[in-house]
C-alpha positions in Angstrom: -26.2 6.2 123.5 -28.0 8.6 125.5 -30.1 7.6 129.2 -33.3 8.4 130.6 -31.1 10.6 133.1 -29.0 12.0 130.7 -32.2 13.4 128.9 -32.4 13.0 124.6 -32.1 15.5 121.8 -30.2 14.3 118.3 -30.5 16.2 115.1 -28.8 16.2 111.5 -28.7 19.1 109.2 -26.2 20.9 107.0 -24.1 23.7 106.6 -20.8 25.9 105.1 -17.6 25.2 105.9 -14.7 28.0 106.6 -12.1 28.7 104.6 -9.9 25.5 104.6 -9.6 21.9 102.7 -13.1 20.5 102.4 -14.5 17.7 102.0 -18.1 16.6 101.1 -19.5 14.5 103.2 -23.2 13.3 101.2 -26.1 12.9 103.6 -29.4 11.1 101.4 -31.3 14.3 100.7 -34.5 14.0 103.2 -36.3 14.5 106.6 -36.7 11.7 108.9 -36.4 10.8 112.0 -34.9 7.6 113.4 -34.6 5.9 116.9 -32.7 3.0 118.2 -33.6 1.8 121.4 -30.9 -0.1 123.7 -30.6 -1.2 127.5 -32.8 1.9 128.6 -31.6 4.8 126.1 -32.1 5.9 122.5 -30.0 8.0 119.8 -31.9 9.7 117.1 -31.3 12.0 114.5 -32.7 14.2 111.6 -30.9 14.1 108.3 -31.6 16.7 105.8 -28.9 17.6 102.8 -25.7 17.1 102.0 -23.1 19.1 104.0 -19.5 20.3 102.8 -16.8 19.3 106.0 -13.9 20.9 106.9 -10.9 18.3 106.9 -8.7 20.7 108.7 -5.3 20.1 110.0 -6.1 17.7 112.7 -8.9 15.7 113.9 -9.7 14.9 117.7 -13.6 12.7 117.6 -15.9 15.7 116.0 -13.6 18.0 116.0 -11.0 19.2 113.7 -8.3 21.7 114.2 -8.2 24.4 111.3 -5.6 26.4 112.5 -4.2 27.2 116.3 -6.4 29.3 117.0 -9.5 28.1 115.9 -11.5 24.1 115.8 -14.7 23.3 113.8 -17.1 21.4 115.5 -18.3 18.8 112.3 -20.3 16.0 113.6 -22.1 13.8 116.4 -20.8 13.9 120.4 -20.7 11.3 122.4 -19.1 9.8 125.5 -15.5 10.3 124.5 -15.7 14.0 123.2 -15.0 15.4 126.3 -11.4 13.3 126.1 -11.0 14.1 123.1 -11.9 17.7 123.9 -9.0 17.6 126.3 -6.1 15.9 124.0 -7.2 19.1 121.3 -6.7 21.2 124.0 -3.3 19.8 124.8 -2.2 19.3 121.3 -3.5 23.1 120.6 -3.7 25.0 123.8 -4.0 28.5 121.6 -8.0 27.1 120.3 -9.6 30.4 121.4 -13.2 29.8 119.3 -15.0 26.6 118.2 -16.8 26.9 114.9 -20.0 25.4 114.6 -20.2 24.0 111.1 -22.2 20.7 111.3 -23.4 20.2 115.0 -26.0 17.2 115.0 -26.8 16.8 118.6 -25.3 14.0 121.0 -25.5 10.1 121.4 -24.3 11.0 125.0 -26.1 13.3 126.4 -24.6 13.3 130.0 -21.2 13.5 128.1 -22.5 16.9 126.2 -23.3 18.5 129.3 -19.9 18.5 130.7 -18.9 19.0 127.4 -20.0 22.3 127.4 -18.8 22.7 130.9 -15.5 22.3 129.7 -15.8 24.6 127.1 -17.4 27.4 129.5 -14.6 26.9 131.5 -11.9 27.4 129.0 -13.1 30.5 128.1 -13.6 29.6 124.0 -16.0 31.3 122.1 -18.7 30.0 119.6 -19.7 31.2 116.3 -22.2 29.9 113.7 -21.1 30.7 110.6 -23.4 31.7 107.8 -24.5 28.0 106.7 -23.9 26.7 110.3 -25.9 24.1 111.2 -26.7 23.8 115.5 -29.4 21.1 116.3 -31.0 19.2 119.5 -27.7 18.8 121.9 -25.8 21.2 119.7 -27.1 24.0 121.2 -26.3 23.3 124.1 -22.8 23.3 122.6 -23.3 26.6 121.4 -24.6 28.3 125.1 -21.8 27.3 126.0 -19.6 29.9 124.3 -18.3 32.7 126.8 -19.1 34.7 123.6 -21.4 33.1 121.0 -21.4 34.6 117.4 -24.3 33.6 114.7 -24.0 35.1 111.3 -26.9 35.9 109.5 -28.1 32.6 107.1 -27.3 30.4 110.4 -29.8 27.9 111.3 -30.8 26.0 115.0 -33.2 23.1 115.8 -34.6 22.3 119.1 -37.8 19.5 119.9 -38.5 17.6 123.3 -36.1 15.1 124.5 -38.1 11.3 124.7 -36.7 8.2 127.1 -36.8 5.0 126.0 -40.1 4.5 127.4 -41.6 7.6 125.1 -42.2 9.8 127.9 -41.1 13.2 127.3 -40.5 16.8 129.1 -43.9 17.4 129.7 -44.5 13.6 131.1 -42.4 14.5 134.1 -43.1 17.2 137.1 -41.2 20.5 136.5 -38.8 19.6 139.1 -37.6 15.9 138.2 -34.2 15.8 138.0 -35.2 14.6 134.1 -35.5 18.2 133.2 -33.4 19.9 136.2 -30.7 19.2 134.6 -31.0 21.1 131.9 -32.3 24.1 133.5 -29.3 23.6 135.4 -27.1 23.6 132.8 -28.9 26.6 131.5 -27.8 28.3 134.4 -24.5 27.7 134.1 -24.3 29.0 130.9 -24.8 32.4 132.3 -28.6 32.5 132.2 -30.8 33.5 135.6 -33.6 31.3 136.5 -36.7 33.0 134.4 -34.5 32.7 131.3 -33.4 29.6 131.8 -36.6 28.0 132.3 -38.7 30.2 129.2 -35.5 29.2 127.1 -35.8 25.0 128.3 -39.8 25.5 127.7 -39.2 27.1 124.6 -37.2 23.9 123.1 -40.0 21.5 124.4 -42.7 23.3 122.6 -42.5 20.6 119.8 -42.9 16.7 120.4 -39.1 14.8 119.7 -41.0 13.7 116.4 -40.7 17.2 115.4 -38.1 20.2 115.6 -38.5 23.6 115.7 -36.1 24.9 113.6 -34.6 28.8 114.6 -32.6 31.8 112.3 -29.6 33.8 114.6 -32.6 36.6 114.7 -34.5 34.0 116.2 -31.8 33.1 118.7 -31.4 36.7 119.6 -34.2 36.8 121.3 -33.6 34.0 124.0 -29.8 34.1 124.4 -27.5 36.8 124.7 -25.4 36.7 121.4 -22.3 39.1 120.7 
């Protein structure tokens, strides 16, 4: 469940997965998008086709180990990812890069923040392979590489975050801490302060009904990718 502080983005897409065990994980083959409403927050998602998931050797929440020195990222966050972050970690202290295969967005929004902290601070890298899917809080995700790969055929989504009351990004001043703290976060991730507010403007350009969907090319041009 995601807060009117912790700010709202949730999408659903699909995408390739590496070279392991898979599994197929149907998704009903259409564009919606849904919202549940509870005690002040929402979760909401887009679903689009059906998605092939890696089962890899492990799984810790959304993540699954494929080998030690790499995890795919292969489903929803939410408040316990970032424990669960840190018992992959233990269990596989050599994960050097996360692969973003299926990367809906976040029920936990707050939770996906430090997420990402933690993975900045780890030094991992992320890569979007060719199929990769990174949508809504996912993206965040993925800025958070201290390198961030995306092959050609990789795909992004970004739209306006919504509370529970409706009111989105452009409903607040500039400066409320509603959309400082992704600006914030922004910064973190390595960007300076015109960046990081043309990037944060950039994924409010479309209403939360709506999603702007991005290729890597597209990317390119707002985020430093290696």
């Amino acid at each position: 469940m995601r807060t009117l502080t912790a700010l709202a983005l949730t999408l659903l897409a699909c995408t390739a997965a590496p070279a392991v065990a898979a599994e197929t994980i149907v998704i009903e083959d259409l564009v919606e998008v849904i919202e549940y409403v509870d005690e002040g927050g929402s979760e909401r998602y887009v679903a689009t086709a059906p998605a092939p998931i890696p089962q890899g050797i492990a799984r810790f929440g959304p993540f699954r180990v494929l080998d030690g020195n790499r995890a795919a990222l292969v489903d929803v966050t939410d408040s316990a990812s970032p424990a669960q972050f840190q018992a992959m970690l233990r269990a596989y202290p050599g994960i050097a890069t996360i692969e973003m295969v299926e990367c809906p967005g976040t029920e936990d929004d707050r939770a996906n923040l430090k997420l990402g902290r933690m993975i900045r601070a780890q030094g991992i890298a992320t890569h979007v392979p060719s199929g990769g899917s990174v949508r809504s809080g996912g993206v965040e995700l993925f800025l958070a590489g201290k390198q961030r790969f995306a092959d050609p055929g990789s795909e992004f989504a970004v739209h306006s975050w919504a509370d529970e009351d409706g009111r989105e990004a452009k409903d607040y001043p500039a400066d409320a801490p509603e959309n400082r703290a992704y600006i914030d976060y922004y910064r973190d991730m390595g960007m300076d302060a015109p960046q990081a507010s043309a990037f944060y403007a950039m994924t409010n350009s479309v209403p939360h009904a709506d999603a702007k969907w991005l290729t890597a090319a597209d990317m390119r041009q707002w985020v430093k990718l290696d």
